[in-house]
N, CA, C and O atoms as CSV, one atom per row, in Angstrom:
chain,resi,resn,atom,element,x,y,z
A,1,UNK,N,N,-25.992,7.088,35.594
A,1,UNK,CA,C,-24.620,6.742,35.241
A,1,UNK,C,C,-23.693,7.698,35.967
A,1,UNK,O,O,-23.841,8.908,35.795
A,2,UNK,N,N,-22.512,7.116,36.966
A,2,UNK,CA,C,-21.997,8.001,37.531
A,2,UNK,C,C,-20.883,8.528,36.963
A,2,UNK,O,O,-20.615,7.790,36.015
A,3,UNK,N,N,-20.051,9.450,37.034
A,3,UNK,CA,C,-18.446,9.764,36.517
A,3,UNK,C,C,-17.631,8.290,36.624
A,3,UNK,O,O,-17.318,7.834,35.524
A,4,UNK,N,N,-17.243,7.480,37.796
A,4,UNK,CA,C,-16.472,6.420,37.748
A,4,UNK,C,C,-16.761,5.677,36.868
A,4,UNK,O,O,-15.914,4.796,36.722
A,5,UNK,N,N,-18.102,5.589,35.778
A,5,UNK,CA,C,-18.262,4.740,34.057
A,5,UNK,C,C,-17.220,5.622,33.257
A,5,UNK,O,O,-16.214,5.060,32.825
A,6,UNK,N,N,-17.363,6.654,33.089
A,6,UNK,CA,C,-16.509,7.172,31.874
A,6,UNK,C,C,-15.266,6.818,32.380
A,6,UNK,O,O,-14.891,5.683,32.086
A,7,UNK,N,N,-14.576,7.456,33.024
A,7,UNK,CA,C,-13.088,7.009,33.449
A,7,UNK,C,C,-12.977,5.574,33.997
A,7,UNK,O,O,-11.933,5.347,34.609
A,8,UNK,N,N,-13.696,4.754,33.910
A,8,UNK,CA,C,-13.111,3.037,33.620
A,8,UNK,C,C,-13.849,2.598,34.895
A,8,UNK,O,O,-13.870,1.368,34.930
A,9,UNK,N,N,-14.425,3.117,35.890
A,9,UNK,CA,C,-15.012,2.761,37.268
A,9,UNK,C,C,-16.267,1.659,36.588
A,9,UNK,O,O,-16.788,1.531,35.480
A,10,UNK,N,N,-16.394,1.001,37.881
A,10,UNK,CA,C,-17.393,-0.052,37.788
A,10,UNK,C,C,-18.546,0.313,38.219
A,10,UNK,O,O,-18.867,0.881,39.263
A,11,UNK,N,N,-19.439,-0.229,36.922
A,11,UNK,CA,C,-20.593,0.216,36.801
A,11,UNK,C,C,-21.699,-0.738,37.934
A,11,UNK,O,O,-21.502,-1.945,38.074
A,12,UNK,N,N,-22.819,-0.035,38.670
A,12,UNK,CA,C,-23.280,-1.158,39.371
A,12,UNK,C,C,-24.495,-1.636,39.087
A,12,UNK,O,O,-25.199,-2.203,39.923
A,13,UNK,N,N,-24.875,-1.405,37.679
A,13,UNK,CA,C,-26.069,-1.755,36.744
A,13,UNK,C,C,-26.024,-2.826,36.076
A,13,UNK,O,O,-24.953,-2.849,35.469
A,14,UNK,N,N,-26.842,-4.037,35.802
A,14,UNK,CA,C,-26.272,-5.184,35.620
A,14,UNK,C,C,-26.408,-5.137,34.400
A,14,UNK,O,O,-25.633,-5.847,33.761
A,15,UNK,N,N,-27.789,-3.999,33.339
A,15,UNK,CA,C,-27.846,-3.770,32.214
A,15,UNK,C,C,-26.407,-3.251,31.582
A,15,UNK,O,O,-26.022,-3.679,30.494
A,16,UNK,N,N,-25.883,-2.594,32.111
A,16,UNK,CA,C,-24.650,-1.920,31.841
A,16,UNK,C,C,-23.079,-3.028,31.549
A,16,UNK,O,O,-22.043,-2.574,31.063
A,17,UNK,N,N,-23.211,-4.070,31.855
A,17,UNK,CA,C,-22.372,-4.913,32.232
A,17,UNK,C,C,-21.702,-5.250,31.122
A,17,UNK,O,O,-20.485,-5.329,30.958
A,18,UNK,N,N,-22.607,-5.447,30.348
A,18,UNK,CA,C,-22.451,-5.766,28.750
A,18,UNK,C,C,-22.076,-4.853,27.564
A,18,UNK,O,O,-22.760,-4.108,26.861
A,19,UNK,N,N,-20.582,-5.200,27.577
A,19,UNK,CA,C,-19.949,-4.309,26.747
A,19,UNK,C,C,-20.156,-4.327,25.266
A,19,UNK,O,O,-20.689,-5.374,24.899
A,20,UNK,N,N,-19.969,-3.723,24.583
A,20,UNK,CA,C,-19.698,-4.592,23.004
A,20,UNK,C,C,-18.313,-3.406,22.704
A,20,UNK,O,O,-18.087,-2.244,23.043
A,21,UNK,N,N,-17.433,-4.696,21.694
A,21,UNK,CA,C,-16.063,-4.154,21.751
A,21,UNK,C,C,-16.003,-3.985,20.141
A,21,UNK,O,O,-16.448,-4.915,19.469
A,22,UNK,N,N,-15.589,-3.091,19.629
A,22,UNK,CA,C,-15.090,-2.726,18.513
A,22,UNK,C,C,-14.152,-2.501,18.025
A,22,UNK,O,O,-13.405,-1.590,18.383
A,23,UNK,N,N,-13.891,-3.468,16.836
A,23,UNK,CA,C,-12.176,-3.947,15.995
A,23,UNK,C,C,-12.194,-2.780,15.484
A,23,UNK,O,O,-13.145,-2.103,15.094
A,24,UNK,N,N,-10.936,-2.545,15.507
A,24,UNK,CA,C,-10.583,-1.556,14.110
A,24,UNK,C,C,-10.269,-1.930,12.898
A,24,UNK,O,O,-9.586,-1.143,12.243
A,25,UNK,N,N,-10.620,-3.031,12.371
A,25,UNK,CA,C,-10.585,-3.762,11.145
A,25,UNK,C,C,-11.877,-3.739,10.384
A,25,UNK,O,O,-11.961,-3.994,9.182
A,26,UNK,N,N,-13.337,-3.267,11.526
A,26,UNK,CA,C,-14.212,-3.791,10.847
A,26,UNK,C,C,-14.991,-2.540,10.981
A,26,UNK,O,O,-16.109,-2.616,10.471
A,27,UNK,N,N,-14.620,-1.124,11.674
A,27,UNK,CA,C,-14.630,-0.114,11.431
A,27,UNK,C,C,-15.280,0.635,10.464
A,27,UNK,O,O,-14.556,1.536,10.041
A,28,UNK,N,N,-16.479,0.590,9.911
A,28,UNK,CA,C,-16.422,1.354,8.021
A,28,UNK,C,C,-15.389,2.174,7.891
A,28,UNK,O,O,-14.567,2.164,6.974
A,29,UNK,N,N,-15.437,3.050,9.018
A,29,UNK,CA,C,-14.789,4.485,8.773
A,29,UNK,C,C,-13.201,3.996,8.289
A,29,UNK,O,O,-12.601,4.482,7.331
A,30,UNK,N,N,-12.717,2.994,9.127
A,30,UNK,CA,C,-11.216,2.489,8.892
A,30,UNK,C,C,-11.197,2.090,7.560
A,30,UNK,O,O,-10.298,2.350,6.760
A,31,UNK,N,N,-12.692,1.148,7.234
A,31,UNK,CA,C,-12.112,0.165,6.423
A,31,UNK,C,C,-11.977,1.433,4.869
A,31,UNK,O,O,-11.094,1.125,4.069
A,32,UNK,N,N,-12.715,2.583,4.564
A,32,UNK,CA,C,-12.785,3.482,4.105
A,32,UNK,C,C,-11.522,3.989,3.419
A,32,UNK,O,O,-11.176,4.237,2.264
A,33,UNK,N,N,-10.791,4.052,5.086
A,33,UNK,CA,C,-9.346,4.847,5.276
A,33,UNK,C,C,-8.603,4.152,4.660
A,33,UNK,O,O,-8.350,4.514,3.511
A,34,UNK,N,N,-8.144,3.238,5.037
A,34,UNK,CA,C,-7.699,1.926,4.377
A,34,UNK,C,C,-7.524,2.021,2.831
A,34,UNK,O,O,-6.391,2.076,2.353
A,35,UNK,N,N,-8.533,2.037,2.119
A,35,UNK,CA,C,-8.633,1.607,1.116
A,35,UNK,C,C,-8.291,3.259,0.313
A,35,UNK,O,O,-7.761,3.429,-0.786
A,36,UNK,N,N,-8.674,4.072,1.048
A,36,UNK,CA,C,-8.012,5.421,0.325
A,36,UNK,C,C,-6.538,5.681,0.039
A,36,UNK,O,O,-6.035,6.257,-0.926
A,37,UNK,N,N,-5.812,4.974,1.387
A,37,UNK,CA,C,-4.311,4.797,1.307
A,37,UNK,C,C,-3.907,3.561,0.147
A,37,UNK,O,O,-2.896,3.632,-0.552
A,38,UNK,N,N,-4.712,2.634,0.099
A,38,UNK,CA,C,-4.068,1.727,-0.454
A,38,UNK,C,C,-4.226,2.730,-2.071
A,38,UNK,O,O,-3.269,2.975,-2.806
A,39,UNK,N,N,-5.232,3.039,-2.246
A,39,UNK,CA,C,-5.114,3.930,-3.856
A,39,UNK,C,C,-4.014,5.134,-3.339
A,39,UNK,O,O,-2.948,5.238,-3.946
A,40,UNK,N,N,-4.214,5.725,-2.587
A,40,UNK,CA,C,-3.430,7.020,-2.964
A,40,UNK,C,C,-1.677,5.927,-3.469
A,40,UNK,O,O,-0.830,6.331,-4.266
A,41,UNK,N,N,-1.631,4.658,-2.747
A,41,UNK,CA,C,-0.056,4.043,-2.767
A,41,UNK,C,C,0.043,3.786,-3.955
A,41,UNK,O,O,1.035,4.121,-4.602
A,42,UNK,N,N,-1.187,3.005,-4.578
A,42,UNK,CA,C,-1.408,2.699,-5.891
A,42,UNK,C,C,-0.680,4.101,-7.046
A,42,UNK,O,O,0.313,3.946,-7.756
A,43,UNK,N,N,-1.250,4.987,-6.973
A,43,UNK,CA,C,-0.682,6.036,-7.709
A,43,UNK,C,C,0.863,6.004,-7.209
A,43,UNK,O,O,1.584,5.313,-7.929
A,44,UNK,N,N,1.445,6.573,-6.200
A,44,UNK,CA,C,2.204,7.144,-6.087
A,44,UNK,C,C,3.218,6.273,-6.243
A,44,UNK,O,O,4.315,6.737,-5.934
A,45,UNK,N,N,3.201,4.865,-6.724
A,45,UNK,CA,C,3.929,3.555,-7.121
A,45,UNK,C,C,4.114,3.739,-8.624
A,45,UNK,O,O,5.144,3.611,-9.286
A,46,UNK,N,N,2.876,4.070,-9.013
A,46,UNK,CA,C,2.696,4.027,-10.587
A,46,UNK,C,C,3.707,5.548,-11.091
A,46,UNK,O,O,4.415,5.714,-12.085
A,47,UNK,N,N,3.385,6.493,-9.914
A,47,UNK,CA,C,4.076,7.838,-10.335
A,47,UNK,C,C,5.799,7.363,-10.255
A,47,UNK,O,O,6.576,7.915,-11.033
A,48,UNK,N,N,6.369,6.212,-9.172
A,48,UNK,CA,C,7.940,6.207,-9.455
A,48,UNK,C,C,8.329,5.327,-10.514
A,48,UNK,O,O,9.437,5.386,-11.048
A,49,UNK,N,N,7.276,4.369,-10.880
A,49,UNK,CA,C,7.609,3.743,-12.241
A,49,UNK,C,C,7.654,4.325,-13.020
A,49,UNK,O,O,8.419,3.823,-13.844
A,50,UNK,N,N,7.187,5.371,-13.401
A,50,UNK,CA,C,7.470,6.008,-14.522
A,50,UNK,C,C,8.722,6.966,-14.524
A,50,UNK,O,O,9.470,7.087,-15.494
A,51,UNK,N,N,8.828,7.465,-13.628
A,51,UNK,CA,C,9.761,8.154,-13.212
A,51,UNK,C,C,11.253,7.827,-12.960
A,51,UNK,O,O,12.195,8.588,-13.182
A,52,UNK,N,N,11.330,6.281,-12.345
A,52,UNK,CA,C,12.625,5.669,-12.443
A,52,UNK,C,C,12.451,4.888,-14.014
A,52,UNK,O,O,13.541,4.591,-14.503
A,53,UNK,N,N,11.545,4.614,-14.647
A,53,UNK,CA,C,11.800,3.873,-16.464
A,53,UNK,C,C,12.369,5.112,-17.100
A,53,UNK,O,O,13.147,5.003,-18.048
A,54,UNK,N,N,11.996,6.357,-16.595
A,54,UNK,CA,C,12.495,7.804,-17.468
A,54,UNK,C,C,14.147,8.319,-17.265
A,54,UNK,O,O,15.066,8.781,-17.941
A,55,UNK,N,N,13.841,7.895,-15.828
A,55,UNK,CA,C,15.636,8.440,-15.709
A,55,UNK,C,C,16.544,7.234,-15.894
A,55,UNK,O,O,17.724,7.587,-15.880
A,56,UNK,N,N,16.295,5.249,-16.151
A,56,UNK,CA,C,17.124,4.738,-16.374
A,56,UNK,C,C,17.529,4.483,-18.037
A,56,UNK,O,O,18.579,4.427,-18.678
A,57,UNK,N,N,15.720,4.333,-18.408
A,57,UNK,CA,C,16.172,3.288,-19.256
A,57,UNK,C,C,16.552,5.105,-20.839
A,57,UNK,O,O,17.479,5.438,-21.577
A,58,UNK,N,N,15.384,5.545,-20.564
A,58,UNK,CA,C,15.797,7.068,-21.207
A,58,UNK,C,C,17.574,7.460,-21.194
A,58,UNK,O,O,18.229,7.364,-22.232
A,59,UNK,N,N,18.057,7.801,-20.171
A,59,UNK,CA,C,19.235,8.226,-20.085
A,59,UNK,C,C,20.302,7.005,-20.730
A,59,UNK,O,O,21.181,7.198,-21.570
A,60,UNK,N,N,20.056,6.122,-20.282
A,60,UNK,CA,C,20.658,4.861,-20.831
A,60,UNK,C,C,20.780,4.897,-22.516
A,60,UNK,O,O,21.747,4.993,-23.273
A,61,UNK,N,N,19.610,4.796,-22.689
A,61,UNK,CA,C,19.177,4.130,-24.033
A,61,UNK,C,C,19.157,5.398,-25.307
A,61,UNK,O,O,19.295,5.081,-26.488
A,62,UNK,N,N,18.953,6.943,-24.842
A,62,UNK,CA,C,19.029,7.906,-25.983
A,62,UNK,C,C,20.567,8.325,-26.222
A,62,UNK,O,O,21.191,9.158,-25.564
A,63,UNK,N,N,21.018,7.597,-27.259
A,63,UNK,CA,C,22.543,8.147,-27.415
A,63,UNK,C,C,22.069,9.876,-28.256
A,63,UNK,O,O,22.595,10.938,-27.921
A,64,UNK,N,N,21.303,9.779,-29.035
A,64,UNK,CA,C,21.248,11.042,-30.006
A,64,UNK,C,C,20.019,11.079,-30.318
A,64,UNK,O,O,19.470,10.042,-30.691
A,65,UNK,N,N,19.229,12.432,-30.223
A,65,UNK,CA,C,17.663,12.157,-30.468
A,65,UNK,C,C,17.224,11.694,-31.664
A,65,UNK,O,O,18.301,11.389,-32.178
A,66,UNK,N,N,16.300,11.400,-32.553
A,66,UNK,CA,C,15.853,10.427,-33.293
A,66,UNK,C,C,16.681,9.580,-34.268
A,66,UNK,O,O,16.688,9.484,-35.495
A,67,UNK,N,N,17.587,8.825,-32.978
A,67,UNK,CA,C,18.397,7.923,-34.030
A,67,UNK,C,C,17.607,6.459,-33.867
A,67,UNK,O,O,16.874,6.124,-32.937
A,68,UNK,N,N,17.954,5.735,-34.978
A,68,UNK,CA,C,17.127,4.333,-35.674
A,68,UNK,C,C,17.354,3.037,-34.388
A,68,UNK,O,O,16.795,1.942,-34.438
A,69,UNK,N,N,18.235,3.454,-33.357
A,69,UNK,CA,C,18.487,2.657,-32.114
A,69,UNK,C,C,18.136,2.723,-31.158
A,69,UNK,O,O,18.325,1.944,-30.224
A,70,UNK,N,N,17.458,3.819,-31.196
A,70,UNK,CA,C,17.013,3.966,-29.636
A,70,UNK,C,C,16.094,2.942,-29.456
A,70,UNK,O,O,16.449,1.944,-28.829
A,71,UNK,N,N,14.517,3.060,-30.085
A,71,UNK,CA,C,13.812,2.175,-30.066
A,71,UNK,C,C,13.646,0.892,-29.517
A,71,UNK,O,O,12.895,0.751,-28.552
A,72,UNK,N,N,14.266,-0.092,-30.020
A,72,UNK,CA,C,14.798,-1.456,-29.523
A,72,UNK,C,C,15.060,-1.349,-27.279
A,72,UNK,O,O,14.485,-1.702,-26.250
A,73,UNK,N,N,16.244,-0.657,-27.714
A,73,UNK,CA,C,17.159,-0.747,-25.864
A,73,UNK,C,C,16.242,0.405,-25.606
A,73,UNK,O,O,16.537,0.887,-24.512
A,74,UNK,N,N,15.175,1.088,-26.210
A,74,UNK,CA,C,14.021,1.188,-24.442
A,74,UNK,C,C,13.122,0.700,-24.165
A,74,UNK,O,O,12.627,0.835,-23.046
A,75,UNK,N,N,12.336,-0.430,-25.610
A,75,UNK,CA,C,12.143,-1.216,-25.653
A,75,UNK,C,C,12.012,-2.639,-24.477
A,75,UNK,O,O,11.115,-3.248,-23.894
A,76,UNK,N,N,13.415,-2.675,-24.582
A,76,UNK,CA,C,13.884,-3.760,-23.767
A,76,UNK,C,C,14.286,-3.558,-22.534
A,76,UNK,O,O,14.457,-4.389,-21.642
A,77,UNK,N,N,14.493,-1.924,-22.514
A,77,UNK,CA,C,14.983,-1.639,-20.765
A,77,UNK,C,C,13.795,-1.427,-20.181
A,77,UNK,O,O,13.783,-1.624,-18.966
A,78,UNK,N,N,12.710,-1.057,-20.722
A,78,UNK,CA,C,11.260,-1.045,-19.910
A,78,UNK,C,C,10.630,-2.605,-19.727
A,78,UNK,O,O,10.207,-2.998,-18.640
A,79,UNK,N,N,10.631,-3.329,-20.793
A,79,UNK,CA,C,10.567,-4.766,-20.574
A,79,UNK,C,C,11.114,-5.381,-18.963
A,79,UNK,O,O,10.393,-5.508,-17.974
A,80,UNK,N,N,12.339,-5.646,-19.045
A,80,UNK,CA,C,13.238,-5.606,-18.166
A,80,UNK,C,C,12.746,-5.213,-16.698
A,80,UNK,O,O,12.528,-5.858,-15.673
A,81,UNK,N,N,12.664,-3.766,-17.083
A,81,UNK,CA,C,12.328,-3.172,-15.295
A,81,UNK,C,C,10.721,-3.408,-15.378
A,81,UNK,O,O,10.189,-3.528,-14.275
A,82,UNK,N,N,10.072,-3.472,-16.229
A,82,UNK,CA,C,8.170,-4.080,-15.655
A,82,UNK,C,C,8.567,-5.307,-15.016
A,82,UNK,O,O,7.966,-5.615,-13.987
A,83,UNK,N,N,9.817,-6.338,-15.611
A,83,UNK,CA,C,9.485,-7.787,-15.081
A,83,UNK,C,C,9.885,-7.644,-13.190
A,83,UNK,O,O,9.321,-8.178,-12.234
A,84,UNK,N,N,11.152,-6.637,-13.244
A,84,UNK,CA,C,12.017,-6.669,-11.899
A,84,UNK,C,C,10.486,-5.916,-11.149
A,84,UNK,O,O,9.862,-6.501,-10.264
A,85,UNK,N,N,10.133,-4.752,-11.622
A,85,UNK,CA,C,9.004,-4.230,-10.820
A,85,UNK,C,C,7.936,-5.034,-10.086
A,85,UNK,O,O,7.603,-4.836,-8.918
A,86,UNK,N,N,7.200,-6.405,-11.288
A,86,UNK,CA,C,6.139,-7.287,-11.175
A,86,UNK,C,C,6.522,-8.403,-9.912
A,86,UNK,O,O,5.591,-9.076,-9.471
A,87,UNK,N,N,7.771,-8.572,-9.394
A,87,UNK,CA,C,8.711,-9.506,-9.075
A,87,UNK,C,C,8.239,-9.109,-7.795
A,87,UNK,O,O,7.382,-9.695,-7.133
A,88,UNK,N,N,9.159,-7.567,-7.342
A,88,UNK,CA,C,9.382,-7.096,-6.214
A,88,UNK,C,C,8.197,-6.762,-5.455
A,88,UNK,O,O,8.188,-6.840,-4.226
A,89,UNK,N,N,6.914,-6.289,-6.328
A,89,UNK,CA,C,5.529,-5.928,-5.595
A,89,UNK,C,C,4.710,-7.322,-5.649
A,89,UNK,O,O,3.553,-7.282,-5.232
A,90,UNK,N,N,5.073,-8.201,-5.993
A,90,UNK,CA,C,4.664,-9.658,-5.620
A,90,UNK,C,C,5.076,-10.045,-4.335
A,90,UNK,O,O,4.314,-10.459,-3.462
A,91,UNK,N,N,6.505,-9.881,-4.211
A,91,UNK,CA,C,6.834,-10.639,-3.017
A,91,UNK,C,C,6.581,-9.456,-1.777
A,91,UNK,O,O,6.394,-9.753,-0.597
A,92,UNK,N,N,6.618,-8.129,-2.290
A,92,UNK,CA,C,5.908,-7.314,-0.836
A,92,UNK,C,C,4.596,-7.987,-0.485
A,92,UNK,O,O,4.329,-8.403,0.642
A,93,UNK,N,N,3.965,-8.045,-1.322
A,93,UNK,CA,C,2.329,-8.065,-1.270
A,93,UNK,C,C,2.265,-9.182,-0.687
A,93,UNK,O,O,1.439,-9.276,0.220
A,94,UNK,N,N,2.959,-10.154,-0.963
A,94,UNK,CA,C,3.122,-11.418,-0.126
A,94,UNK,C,C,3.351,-11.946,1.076
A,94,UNK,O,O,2.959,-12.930,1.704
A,95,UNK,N,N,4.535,-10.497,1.347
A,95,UNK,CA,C,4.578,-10.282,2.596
A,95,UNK,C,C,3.963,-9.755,3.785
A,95,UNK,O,O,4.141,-9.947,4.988
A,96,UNK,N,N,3.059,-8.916,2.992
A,96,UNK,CA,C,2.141,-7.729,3.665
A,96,UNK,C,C,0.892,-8.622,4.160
A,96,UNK,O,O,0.216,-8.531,5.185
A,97,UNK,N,N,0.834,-9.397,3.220
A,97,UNK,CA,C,-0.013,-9.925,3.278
A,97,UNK,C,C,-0.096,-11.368,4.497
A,97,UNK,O,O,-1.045,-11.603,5.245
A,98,UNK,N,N,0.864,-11.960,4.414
A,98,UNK,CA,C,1.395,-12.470,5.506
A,98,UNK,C,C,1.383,-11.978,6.847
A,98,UNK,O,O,0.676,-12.333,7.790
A,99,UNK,N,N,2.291,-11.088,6.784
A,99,UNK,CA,C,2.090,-10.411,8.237
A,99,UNK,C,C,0.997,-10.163,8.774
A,99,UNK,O,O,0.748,-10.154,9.980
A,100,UNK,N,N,-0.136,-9.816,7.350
A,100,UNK,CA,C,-1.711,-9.651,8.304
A,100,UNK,C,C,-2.337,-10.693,9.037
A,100,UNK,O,O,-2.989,-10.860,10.068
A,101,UNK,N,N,-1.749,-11.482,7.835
A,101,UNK,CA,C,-2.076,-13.148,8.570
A,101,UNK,C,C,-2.101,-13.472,9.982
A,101,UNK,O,O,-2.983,-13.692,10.812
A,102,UNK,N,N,-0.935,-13.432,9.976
A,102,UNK,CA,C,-0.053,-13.565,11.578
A,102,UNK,C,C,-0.162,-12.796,12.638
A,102,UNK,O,O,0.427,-13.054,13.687
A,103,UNK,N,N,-1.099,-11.538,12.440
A,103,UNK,CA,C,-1.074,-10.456,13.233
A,103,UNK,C,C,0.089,-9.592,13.531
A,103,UNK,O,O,0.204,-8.831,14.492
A,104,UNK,N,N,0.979,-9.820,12.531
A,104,UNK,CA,C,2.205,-8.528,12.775
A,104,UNK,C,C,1.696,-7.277,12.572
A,104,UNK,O,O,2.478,-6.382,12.891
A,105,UNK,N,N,0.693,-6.944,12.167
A,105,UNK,CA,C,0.785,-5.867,11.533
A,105,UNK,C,C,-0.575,-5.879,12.161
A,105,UNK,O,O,-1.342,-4.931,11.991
């Protein structure tokens, strides 16, 4: 095997001819990677839901600490933002998902 194989030169071995090409989709190592990001996103989605239900519907909804009202309106402001949340990561996922389709991505 001479130097002109590694740097892209043509090989004059007819055994050699025959490439085999490798996706990066089908990768283990990728598909691995992949799926570590998709959890680490998983958390760090779950970490701003909680975090934006704390600073809206909390600040919103505690006029005075253990008064007989709070209950109800955080109740209903977490209701509320699970449905807007369930909505918006539907139609990403939809999209994401799409684009893989199509090869945008």
């Amino acid at each position: 095997m001479g130097l002109g194989s590694f740097f892209g030169g043509k090989n004059n071995t007819s055994d050699q001819n025959n490439t085999t090409k490798t996706t990066i989709s089908t990768d283990p190592t990728t598909q691995k990677l992949k799926a570590q990001i998709q959890q680490e996103l998983a958390v760090a989605n779950a970490t701003e839901l909680v975090n934006k239900v704390s600073e809206n519907c909390f600040d919103k909804c505690l006029m005075a600490p253990y008064q007989e009202g709070n209950d109800p309106c955080i109740d209903q402001c977490l209701a509320k933002y699970m449905r807007s949340w369930n909505v918006i990561s539907k139609t990403y996922i939809a999209r994401i998902q799409n684009a893989s389709t199509t090869g945008e991505i």
